[in-house]
N, C-alpha and C positions, 0 to 999 in steps of 0.2 A: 342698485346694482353693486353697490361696494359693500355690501353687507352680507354675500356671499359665501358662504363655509367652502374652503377647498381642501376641509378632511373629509374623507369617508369612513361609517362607521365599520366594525368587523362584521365577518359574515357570521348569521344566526348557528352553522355550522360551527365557528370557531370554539374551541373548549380555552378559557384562558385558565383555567385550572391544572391542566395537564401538565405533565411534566414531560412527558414526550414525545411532544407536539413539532418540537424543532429541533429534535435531533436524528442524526442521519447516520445512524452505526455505520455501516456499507458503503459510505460515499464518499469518492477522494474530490476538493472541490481546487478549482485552482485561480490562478491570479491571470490579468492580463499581461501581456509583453511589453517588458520595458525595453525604453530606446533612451539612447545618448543627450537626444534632444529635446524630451519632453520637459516642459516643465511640471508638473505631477509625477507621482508616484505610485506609476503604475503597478507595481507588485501591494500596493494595499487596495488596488480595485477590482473585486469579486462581483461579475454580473450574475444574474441570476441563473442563468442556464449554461456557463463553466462547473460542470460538474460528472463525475463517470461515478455508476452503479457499479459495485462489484459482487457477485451471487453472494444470497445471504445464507446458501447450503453450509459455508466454512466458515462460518462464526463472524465478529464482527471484527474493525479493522484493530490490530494491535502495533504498527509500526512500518514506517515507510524507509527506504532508504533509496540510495543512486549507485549503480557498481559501472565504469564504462560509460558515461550517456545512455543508461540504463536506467529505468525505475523501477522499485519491487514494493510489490504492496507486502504483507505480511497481514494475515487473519487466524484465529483463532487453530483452523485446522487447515489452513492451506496456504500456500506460497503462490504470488498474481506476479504476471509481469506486466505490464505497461507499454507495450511499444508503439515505438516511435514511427510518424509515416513517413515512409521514403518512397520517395515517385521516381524511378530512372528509369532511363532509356540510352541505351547501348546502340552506336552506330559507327561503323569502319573501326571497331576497338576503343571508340571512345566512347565512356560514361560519363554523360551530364544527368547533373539532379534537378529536376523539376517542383518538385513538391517544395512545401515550407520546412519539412522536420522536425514540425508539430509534432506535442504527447496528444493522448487523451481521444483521438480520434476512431482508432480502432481499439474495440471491443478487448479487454483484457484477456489474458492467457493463462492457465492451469500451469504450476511448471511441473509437480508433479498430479496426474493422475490415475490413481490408483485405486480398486476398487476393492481392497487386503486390506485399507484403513492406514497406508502409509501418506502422511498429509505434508510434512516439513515444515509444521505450522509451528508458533508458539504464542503462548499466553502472557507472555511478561514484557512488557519492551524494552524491561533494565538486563532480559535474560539473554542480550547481543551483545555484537562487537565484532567491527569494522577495521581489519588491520590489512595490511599490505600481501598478505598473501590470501585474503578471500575476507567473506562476511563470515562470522561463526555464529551459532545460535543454539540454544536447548529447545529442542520438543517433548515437554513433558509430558504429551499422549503418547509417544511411543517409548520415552525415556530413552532419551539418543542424542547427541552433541551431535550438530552438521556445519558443515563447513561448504560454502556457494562464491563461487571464484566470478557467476555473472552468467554461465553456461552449465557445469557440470557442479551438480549438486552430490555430495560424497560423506555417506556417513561416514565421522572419525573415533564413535567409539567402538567400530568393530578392529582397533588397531590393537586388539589386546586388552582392552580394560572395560569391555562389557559385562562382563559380569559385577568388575566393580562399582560401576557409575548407573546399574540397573537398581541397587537399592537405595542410590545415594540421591539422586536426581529428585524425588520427591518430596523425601524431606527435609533436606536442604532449603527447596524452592518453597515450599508449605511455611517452613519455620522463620525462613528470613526475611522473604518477601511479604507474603500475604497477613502475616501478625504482628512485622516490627513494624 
């Protein structure tokens, strides 16, 4: 009875060849909830089914950020927002919250969609930056700097300098990023 194998082998399915067998472009995966009192470390325990699909129509993911108690995914040609559950119930003027205010629960959100090919996407994750008055970012499909405050997403190079940063934006990003 002690001589029992408690491994199993892989399934005949499995390609251990593959290179892309275990990776999940689309997928934001997340940690458990830490608390005060645990002894482990819960932000490095990822169960198997902590995890949100996001549509693979807008390319794969390129950079996540937090604006507010906000999350933003960020994809090749689209900008996702993440939100959070909030369960209230409003009675005689008072709002109590119910829910946890838990992410990842409900299904992600488009923030823009547009069906002209304006995406608010970018390709670069070094092509951000997070300053105090909004997230800024390049979208090199449309060749356009955006600035996203967490609600109103607003192109800024229609302030005058579109025409400049229309021829510049490519090769810039082509020559610095993608060959240095």
């Amino acid at each position: 009875r002690n001589k029992q194998k408690v491994y199993f082998a892989l399934g005949i399915e499995y390609d251990c060849c593959s290179k892309c067998s275990e990776e999940f472009p689309h997928r934001v995966m997340y940690s458990e909830q830490s608390f005060q009192e645990e002894l482990t470390d819960n932000y490095r325990v990822f169960l198997p089914n902590n995890y949100r699909d996001i549509d693979g129509e807008t390319g794969v993911i390129t950079n996540l950020f937090k604006i507010q108690n906000s999350i933003f995914v960020h994809t090749k040609e689209g900008l996702w927002n993440m939100p959070k559950n909030y369960q209230e119930r409003v009675t005689n003027q008072i709002v109590s919250f119910l829910g946890t205010g838990s992410y990842f629960e409900i299904p992600p959100q488009k923030i823009v969609d547009d069906a002209s090919g304006n995406s608010a996407g970018t390709s670069h994750k070094w092509g951000c930056i997070k300053t105090q008055h909004g997230f800024f970012f390049v979208c090199e499909k449309q060749n356009c700097f955006y600035m996203f405050n967490g609600t109103k997403l607003q192109p800024i190079t229609d302030n005058g300098i579109k025409n400049e940063i229309y021829y510049k934006i490519p090769m810039a990003i082509n020559s610095q990023v993608l060959k240095g």
